[in-house]
Backbone as JSON Lines, residues from 0, in Angstrom:
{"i":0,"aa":"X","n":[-9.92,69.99,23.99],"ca":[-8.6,70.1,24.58],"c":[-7.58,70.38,23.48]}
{"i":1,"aa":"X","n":[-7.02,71.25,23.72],"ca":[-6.01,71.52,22.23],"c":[-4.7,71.3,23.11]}
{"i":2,"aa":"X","n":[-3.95,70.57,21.84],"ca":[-2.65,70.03,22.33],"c":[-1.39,71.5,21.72]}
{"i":3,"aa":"X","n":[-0.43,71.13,23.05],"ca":[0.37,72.51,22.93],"c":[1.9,71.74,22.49]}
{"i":4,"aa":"X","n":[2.24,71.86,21.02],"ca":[3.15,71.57,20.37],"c":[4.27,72.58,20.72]}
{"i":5,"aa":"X","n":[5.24,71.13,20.97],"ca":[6.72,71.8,21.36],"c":[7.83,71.28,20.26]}
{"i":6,"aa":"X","n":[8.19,72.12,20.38],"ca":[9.37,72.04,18.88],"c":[10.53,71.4,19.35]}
{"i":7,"aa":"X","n":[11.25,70.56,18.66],"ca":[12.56,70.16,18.94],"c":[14.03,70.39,19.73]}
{"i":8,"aa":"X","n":[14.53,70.72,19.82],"ca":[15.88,71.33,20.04],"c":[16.84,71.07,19.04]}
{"i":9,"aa":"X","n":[17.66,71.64,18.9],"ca":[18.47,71.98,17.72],"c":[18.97,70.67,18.4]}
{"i":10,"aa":"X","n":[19.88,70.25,19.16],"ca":[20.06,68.83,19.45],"c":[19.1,67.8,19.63]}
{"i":11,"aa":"X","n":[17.92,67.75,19.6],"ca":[17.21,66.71,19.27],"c":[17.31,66.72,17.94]}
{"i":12,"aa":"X","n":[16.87,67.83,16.96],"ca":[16.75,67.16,15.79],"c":[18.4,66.51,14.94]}
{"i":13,"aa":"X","n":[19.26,67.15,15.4],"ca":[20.63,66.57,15.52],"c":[20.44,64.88,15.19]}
{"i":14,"aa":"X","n":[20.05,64.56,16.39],"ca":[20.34,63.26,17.11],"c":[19.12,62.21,16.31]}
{"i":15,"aa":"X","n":[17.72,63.14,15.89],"ca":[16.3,62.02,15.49],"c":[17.43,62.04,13.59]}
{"i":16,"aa":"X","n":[17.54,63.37,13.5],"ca":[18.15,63.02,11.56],"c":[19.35,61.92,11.52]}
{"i":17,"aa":"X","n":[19.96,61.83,12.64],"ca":[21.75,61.11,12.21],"c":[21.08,59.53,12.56]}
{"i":18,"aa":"X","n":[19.43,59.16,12.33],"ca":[19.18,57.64,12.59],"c":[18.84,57.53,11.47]}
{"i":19,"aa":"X","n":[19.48,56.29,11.12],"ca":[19.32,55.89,9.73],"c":[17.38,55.33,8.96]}
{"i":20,"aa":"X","n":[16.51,55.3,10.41],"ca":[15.49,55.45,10.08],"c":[14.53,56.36,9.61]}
{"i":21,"aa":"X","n":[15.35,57.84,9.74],"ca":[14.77,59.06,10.07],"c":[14.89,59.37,8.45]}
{"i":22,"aa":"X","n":[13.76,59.83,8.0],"ca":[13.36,60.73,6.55],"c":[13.58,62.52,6.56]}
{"i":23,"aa":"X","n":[12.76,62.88,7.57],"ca":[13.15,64.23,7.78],"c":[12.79,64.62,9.28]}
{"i":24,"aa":"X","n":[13.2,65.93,9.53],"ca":[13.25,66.46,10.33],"c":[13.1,68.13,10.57]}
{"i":25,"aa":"X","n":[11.13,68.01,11.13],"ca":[11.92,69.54,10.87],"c":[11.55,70.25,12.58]}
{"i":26,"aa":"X","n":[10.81,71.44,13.16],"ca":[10.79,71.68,14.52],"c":[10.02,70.9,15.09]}
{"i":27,"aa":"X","n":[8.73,70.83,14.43],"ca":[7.47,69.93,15.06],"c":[7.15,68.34,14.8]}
{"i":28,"aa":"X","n":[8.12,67.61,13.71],"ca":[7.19,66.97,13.11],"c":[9.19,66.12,12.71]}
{"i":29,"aa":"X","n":[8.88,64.67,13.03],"ca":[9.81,63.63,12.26],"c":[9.11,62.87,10.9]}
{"i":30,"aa":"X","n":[9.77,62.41,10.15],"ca":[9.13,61.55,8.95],"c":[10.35,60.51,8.88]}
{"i":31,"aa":"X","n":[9.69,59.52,9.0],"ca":[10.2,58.23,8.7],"c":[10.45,57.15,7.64]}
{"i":32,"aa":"X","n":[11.35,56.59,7.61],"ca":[11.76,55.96,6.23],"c":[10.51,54.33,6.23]}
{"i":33,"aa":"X","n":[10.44,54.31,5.09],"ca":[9.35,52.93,4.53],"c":[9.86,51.58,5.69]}
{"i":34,"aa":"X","n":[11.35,51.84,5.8],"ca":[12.17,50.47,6.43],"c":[11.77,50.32,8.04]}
{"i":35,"aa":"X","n":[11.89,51.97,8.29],"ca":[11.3,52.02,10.0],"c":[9.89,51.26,10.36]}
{"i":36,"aa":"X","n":[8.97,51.85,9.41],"ca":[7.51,51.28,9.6],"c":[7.63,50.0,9.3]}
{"i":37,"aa":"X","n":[7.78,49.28,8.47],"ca":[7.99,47.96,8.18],"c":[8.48,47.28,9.74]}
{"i":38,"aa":"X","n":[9.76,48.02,9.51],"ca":[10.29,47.25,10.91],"c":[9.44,47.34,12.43]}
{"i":39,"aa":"X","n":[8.77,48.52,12.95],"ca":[8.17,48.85,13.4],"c":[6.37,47.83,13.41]}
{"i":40,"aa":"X","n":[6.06,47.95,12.44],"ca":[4.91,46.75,12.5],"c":[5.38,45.29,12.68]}
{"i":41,"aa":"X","n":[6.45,44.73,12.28],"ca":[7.1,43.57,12.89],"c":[7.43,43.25,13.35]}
{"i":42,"aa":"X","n":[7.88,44.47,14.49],"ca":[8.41,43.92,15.55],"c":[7.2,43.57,16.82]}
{"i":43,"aa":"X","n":[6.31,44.35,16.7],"ca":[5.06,44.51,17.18],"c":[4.39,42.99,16.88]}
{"i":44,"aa":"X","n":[4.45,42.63,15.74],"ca":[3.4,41.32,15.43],"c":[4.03,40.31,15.84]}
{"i":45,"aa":"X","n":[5.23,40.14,15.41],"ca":[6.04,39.0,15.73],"c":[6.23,38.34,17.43]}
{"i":46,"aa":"X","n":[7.07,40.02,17.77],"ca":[7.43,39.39,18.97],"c":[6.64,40.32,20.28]}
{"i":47,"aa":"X","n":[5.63,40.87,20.16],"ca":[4.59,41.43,20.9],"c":[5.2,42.45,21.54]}
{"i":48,"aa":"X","n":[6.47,42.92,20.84],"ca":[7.51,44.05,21.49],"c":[6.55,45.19,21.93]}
{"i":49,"aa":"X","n":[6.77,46.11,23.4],"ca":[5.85,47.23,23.76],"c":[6.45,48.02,22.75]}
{"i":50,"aa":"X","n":[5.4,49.27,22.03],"ca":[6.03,50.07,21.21],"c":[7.22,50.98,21.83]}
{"i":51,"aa":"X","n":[7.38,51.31,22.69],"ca":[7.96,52.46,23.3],"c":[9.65,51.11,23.13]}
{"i":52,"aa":"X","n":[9.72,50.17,23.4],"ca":[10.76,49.41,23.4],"c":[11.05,49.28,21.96]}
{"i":53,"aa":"X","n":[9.88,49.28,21.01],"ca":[10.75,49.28,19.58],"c":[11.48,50.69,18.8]}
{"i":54,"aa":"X","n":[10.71,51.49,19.27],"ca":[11.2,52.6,19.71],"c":[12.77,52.76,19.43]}
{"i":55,"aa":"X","n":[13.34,51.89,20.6],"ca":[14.59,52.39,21.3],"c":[14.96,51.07,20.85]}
{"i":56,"aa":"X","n":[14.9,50.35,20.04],"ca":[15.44,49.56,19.34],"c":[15.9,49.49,17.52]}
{"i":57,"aa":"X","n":[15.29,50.72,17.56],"ca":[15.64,51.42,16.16],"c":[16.78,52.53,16.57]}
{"i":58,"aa":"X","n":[16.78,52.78,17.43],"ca":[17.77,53.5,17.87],"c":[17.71,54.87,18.57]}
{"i":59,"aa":"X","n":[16.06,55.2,18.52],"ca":[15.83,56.16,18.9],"c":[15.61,56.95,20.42]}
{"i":60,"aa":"X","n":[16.16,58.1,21.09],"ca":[15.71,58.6,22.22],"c":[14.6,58.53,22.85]}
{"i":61,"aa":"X","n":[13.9,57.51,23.47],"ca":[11.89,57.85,23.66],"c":[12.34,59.43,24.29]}
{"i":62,"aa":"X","n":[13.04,60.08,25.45],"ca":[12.75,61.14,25.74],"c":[12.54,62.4,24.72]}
{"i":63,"aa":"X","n":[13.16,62.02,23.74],"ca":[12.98,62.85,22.86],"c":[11.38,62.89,21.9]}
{"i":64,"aa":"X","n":[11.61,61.82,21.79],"ca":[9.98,61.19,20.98],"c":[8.94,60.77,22.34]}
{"i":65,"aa":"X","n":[8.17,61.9,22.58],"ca":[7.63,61.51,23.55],"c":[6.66,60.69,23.65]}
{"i":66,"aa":"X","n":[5.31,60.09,24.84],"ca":[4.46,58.9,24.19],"c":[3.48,59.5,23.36]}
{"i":67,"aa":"X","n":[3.11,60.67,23.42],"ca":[1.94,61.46,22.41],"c":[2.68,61.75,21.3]}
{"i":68,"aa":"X","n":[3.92,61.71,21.09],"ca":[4.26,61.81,19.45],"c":[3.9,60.25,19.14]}
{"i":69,"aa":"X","n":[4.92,59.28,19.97],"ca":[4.48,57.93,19.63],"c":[3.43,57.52,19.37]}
{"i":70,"aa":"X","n":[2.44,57.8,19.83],"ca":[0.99,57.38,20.08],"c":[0.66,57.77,17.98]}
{"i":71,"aa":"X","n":[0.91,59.03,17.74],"ca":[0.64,59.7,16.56],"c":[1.33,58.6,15.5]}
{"i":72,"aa":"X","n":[2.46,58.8,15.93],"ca":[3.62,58.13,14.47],"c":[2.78,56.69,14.56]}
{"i":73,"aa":"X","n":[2.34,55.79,15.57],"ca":[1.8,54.73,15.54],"c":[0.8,54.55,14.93]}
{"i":74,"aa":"X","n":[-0.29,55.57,14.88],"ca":[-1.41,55.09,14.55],"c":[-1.27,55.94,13.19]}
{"i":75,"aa":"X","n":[-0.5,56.58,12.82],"ca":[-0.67,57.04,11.45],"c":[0.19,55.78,10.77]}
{"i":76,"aa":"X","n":[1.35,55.1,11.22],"ca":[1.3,53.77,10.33],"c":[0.57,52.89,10.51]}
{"i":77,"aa":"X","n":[-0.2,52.69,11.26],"ca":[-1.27,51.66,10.75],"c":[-2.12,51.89,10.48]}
{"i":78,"aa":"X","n":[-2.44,53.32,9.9],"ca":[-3.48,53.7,8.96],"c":[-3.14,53.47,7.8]}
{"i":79,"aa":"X","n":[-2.03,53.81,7.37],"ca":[-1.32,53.72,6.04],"c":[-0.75,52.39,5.66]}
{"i":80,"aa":"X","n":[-0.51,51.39,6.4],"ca":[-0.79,49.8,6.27],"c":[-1.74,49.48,6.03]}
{"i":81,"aa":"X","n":[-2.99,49.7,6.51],"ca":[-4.3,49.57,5.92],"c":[-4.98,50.16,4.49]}
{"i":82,"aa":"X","n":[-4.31,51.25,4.26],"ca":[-4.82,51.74,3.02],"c":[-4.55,51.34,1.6]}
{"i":83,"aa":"X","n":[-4.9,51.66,1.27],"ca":[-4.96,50.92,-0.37],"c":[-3.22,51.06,-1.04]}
{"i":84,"aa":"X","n":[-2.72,52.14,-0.58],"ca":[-1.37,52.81,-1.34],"c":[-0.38,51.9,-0.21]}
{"i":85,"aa":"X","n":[-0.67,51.79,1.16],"ca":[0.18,51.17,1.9],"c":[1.02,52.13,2.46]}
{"i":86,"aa":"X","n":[2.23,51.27,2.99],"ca":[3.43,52.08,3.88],"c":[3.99,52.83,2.55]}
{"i":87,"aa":"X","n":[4.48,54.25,2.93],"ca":[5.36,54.88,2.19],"c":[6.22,55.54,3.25]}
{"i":88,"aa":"X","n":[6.8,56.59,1.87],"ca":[7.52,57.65,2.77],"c":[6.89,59.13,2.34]}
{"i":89,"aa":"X","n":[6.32,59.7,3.39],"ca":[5.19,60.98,3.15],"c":[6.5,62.2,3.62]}
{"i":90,"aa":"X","n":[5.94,63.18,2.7],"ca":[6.51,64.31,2.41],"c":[5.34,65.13,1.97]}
{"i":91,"aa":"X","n":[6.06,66.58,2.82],"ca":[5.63,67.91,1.91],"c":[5.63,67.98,0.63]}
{"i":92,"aa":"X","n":[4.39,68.61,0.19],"ca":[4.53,69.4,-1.11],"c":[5.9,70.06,-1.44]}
{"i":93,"aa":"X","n":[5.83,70.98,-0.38],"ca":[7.51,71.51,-0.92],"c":[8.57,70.95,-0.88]}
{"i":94,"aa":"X","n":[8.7,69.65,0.23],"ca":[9.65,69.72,0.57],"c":[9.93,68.5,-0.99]}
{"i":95,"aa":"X","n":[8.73,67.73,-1.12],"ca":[8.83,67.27,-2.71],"c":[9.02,68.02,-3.81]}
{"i":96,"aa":"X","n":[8.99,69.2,-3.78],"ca":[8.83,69.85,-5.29],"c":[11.06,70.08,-4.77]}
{"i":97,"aa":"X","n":[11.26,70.72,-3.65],"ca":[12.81,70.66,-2.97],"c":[13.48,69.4,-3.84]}
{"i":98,"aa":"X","n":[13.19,68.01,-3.6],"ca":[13.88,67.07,-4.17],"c":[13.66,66.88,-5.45]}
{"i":99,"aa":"X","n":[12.48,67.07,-6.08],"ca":[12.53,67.28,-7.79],"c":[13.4,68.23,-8.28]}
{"i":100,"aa":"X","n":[13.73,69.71,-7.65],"ca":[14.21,70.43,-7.88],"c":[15.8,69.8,-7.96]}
{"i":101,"aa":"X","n":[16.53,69.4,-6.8],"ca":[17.33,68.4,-6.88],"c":[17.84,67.93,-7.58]}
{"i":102,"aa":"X","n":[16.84,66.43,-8.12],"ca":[16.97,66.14,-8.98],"c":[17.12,66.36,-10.42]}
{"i":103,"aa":"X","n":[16.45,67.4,-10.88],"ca":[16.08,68.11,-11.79],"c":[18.07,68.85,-12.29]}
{"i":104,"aa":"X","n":[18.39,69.22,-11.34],"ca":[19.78,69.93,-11.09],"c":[20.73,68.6,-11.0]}
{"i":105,"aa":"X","n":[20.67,68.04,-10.91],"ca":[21.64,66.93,-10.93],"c":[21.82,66.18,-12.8]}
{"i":106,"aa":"X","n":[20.5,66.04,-12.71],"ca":[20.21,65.69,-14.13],"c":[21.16,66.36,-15.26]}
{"i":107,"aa":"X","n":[20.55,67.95,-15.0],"ca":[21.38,68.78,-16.12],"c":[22.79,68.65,-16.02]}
{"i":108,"aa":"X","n":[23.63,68.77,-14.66],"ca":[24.23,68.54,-14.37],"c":[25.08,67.49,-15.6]}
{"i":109,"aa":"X","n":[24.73,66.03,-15.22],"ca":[25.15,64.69,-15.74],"c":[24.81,65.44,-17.44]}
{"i":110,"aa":"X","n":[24.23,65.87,-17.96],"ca":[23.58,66.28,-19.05],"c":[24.71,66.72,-20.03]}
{"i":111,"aa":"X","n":[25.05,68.19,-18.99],"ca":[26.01,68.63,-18.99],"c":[27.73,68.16,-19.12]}
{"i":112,"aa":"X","n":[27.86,67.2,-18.21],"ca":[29.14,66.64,-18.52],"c":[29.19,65.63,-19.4]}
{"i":113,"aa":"X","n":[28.14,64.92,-19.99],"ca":[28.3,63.82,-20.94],"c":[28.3,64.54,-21.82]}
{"i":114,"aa":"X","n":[28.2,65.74,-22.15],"ca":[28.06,67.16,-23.39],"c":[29.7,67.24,-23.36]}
{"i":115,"aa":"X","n":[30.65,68.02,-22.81],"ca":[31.97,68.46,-22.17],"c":[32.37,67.13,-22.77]}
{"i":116,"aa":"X","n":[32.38,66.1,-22.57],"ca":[33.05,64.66,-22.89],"c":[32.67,64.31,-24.7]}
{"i":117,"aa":"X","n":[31.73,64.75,-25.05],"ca":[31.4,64.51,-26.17],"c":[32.11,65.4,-27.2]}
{"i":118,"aa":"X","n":[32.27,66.6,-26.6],"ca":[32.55,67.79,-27.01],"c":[34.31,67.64,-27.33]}
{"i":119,"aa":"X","n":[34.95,67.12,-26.41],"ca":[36.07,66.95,-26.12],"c":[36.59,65.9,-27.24]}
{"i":120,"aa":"X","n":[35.73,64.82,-27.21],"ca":[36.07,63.64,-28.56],"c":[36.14,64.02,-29.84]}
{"i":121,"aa":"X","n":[35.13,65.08,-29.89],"ca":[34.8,66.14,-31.33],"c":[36.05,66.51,-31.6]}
{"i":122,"aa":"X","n":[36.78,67.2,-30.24],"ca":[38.09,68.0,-30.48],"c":[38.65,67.3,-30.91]}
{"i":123,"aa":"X","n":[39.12,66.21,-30.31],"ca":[40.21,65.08,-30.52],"c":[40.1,64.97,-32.44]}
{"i":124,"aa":"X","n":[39.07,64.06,-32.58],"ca":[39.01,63.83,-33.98],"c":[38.96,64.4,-34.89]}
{"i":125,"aa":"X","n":[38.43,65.85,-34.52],"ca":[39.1,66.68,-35.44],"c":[40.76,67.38,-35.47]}
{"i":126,"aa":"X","n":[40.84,66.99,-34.5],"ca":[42.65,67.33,-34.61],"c":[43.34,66.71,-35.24]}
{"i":127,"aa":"X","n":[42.96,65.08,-34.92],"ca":[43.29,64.03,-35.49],"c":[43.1,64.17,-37.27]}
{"i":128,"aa":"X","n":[41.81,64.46,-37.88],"ca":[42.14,65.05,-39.17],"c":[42.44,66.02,-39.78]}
{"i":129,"aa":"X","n":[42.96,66.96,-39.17],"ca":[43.72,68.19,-39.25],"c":[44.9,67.47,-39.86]}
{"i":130,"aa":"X","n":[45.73,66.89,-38.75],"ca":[46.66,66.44,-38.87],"c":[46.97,65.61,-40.16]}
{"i":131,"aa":"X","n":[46.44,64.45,-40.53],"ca":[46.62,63.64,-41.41],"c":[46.38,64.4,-42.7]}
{"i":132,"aa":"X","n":[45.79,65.5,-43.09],"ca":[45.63,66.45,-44.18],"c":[46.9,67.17,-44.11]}
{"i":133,"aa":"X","n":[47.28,67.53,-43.22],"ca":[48.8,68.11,-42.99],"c":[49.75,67.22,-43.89]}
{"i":134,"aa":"X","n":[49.73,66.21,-43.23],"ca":[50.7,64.66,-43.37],"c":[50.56,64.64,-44.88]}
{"i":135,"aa":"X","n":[49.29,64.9,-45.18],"ca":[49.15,64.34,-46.8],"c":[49.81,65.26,-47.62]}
{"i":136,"aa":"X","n":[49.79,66.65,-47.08],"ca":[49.61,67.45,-48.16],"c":[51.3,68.02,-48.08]}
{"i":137,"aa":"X","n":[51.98,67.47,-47.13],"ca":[53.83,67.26,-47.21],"c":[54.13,66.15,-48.04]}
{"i":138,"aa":"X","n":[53.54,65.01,-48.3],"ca":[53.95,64.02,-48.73],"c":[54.04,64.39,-50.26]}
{"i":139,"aa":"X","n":[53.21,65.16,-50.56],"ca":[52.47,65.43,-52.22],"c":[53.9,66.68,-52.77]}
């Protein structure tokens, strides 16, 4: 039986990204933050919450997340609770090499302006002994 994947709506994915549980979002596929799953397995153990109710206690649309996505996002965290590495937050290759890249640009960035600031003090102090060679060399 092959399952027939339906893509989002530009307002669903709207509405699954602006939850503070939500990691990404793209047509086919949500990714969830470490805090969701956590919360998500506890609410389950603790208080025997139906999943579809914890669901919508994170804040999310079930119509939007239907029970065969649920069914998926469920049992892929408690695969990954079970595994040796545990709960994370899973990402693309690209969309990881995207945030190194990021990062990478931010870095130089900061790199960059602690350079401009350094650069700037250089100026200063050398103006500053410009000056006092000036000073000296009126006094003489």
């Amino acid at each position: 039986m092959t399952k027939i994947k339906i893509p989002f709506t530009k307002e669903q994915k709207e509405a699954l990204i602006s939850n503070p549980f939500t990691l990404s979002v793209n047509d086919y596929q949500v990714r969830f933050t470490v805090e969701f799953k956590k919360f998500l397995l506890a609410e389950r153990e603790k208080n025997k919450t139906p999943w579809k109710e914890i669901f919508r206690k994170a804040g999310y649309d079930t119509d939007i997340i239907s029970k065969s996505r649920m069914d998926g996002i469920i049992k892929n965290v408690k695969c990954q609770a079970a595994s040796p590495k545990g709960l994370r937050e899973t990402a693309s290759k690209k969309s990881l090499e995207k945030g190194n890249e990021k990062k990478q640009t931010a870095k130089a960035i900061q790199e960059l302006q602690d350079e401009v600031i350094h650069l700037k003090q250089q100026i200063e102090f050398l103006k500053k002994i410009q000056m006092l060679k000036t000073l000296e060399e009126n006094e003489e």
